[in-house]
Each structure stands twice: as C-alpha cells, then as structure tokens.
N, C-alpha and C positions, 0 to 999 in steps of 0.2 A: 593814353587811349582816347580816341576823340567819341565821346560822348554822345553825340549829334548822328553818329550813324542808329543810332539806337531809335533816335526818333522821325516820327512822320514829319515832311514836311506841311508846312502848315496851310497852302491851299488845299491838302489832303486832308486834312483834319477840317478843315472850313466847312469842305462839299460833306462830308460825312455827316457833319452836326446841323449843316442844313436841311436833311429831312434824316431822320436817325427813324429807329425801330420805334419808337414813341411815336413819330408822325406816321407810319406803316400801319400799326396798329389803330393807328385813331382813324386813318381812311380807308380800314375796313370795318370798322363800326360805324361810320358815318354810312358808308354803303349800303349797311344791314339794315339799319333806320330809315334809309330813302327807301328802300325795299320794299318794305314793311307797308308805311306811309302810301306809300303808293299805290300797292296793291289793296288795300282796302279802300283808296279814293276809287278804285276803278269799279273793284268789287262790290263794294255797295249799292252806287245805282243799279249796276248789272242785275245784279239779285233782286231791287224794287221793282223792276222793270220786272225780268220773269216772273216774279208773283203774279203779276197783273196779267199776263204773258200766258202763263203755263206753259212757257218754251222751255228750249236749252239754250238759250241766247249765252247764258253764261259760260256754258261749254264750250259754245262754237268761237268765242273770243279768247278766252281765257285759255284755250287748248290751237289758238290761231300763230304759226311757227310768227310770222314776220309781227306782228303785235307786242309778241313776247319781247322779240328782238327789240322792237321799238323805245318800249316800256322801258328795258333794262340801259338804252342806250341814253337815255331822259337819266335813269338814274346815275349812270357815272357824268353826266353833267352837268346836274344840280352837287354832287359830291366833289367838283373840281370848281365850282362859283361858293359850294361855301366853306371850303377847307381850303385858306389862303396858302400854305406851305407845299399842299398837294398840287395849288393851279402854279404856283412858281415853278417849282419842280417840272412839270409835263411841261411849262412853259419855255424854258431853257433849253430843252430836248427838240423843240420845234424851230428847228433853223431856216428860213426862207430864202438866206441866199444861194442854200443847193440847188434851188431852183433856176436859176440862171447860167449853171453850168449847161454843158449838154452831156459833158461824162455821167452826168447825174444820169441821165436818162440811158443812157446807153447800159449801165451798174441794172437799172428795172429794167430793160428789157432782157440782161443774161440775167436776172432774175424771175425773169414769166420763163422764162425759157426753160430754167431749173427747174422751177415748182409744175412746169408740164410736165418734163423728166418723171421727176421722185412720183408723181402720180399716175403716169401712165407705167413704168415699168411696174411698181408694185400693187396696184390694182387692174390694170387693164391685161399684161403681159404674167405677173407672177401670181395674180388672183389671191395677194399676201392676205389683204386688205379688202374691205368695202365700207362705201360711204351710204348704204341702202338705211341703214338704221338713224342717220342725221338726216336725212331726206324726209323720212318718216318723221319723225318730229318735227322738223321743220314746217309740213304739208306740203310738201312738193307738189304732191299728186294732185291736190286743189290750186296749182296756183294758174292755170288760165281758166279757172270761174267765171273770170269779168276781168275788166280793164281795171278794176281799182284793188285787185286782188293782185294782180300784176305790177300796177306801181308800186304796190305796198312791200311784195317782196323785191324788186330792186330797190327801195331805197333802204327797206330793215337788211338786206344781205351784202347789198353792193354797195353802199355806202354807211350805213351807223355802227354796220358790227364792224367791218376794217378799221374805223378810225377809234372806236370804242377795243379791241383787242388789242392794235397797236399800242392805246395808252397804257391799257392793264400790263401786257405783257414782255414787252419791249420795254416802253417806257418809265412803264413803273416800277415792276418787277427787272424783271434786267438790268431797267439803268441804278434803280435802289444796291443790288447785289454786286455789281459790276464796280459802282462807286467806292464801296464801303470794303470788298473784300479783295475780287480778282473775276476780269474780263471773262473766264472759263466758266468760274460758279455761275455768273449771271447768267451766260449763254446758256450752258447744259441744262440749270434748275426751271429757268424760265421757254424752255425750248419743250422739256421732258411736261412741265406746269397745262403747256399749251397743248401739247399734244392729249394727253389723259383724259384733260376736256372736249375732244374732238370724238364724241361715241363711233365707234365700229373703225376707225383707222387712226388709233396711236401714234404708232412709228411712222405714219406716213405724215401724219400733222408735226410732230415733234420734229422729224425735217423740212418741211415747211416753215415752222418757227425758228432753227436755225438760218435758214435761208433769210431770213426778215430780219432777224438781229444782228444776220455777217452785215446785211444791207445799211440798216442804221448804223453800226460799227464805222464802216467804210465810209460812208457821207456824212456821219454825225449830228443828222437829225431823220428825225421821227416820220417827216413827210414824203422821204420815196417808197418806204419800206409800207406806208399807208397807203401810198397812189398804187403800188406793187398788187399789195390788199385787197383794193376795191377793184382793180381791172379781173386780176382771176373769178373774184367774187362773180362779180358781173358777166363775165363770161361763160360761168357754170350757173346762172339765172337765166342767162338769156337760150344758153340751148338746152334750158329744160322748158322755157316759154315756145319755143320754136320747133320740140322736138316729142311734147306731150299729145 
C-alpha cells in the first residue's frame, strides 16, 4: 500500500505552518493591545481637555460612529506593520494583477449587483431585516452637520472599514480556514463571523460576506472583493448624505 496517500502534500503543509493557529492567536492579542493603547492615547487628552471644558467633548467623539471606525481601522494597521507573519499573509492575498483583467471587473459589478439583490429583497421587499440599529450607532443621522463630518464618514465607511473587513474577514479568517482546513469552513464560518457583527441584519450581512468571499475565491486576491466593498459602502453614504 502506498503510504504517500496518507500524507499532505507538502506545499500544503508549507502554507499551513506558514501562519498556523499560534500566529491567529498572536494577532488577536496584538489587536487587543493596539486597542487598548490607543484608546487611552485618545482618551486621556479628551478627558483633560473636558475637565477644563466642562463639556461632553468626550462623549461627542468617543460615541462618534466614523471616529470609531477610524480608530479601529489605525488599529489593524499598526497590527499588520508589526506582526511580520500577519503582514505576509494579507500580503500574499493581495494580487494586483486582477487588476488588469477586465473579467475582474465585470466578477464586481455581478457582484454590486448581488449584494443590491440580497438587500433589496430582504429588507426593502420582505421587511426580514433592518439596517436602522447600525445606522444608529454609526450617527447616521449627524452625518450632514458639516462638510468635515461628511468626509469623515466617507472615508471611516467607504473606504477603511471595506479594506479593514476585507483583511479580517476574507483575508484573514477565511483565507486562515480555507488554507488549513477546506474552501466550505472558511466560507460558511467567516461569512456567518461577518454577519453576526452586522447589528440588526445578520443573514442579510452573512450573505454579503458570502458574496465577497465567492469574489476573492474567484480572482484570488483580496482587492475586488475590497473595491466591491468600498463602492456599496459609498453608495449607501452618499444617499444618506444626499437623502437626509
């Protein structure tokens, strides 16, 4: 009996040991620590400041939906400059020659096309779903205060969280489970991951995240399903700027 069916072959075994559950673990604790770090770098002055104040200035930032966004999108980028196995990893995942396809783009646009679909039939037609309670957190309802309350939520919505979700989700999760186990686990776990964190529409996010990881699947890198991302994103920023 040939022995050798028994075993992985060994670029399989290579990409597994190249970021295994030790480097998973370690850049969610690197994570926690930027976190941390961070939100007291912010936090402190805020607080010296309203003593002198007697405001809620800390309130009004610290409870500010694109700020938040911001913050946390600083934080998976200093955790990807300093967790060398993490930045290889995401970094392998970002192909640039899909780019120069044009199937590429044709892949995002029956892509925007979908994720209009999955949210128009189950929140607009079947009333499964609503997206009222991420809006509120986010401050939707503040965001044409001013022009700089407006750029702040296109670039914390329409641009740092798609490329910040994409790495989490996709990238990291996904591509981590997909590697190591089977194409199914990483999709389902990392689709179901993404959704749950989407308050007030689950199942509608969780296919959405399907939709972004058939995406990357399909072109084998990270950046359509990110351009895919940031267009919807933006598109549900700008008719909330245009429509408030």
């Amino acid at each position: 009996m040939d022995n050798n069916i028994l075993v992985e072959p060994a670029e399989q075994l290579k990409a597994k040991e190249q970021f295994n559950w030790k480097h998973l673990i370690l850049s969610v604790l690197i994570y926690l620590a930027i976190s941390i770090v961070l939100g007291i770098t912010v936090a402190v002055p805020l607080i010296i400041l309203q003593v002198g104040e007697g405001g809620d200035l800390v309130d009004k930032i610290l409870t500010d939906g694109s700020i938040l966004l911001l913050i946390d999108g600083l934080t998976v980028l200093i955790a990807l400059l300093i967790y060398k196995p993490l930045r290889i990893f995401i970094r392998k995942s970002c192909d640039l020659s899909v780019l120069k396809s044009g199937r590429t783009y044709l892949y995002i646009l029956a892509g925007l096309l979908l994720t209009w679909i999955i949210q128009y039939v189950l929140i607009d037609i079947l009333s499964f779903e609503n997206n009222i309670q991420q809006q509120e957190d986010l401050g939707f309802a503040s965001v044409n205060e001013s022009l700089l309350k407006q750029a702040l939520f296109v670039l914390a919505v329409g641009i740092v969280t798609p490329i910040k979700e994409e790495f989490l989700y996709r990238g990291i999760l996904y591509g981590f489970l997909a590697n190591r186990y089977h194409f199914w686990i990483g999709l389902i776990v990392s689709s179901v991951t993404f959704g749950v964190l989407h308050t007030g529409f689950p199942v509608t996010a969780s296919l959405m995240g399907l939709n972004f990881a058939l995406l990357y699947k399909r072109t084998g890198s990270l950046l359509p399903p990110i351009i895919l991302h940031a267009v919807w994103n933006s598109i549900v920023v700008f008719i909330q700027i245009f429509t408030a």
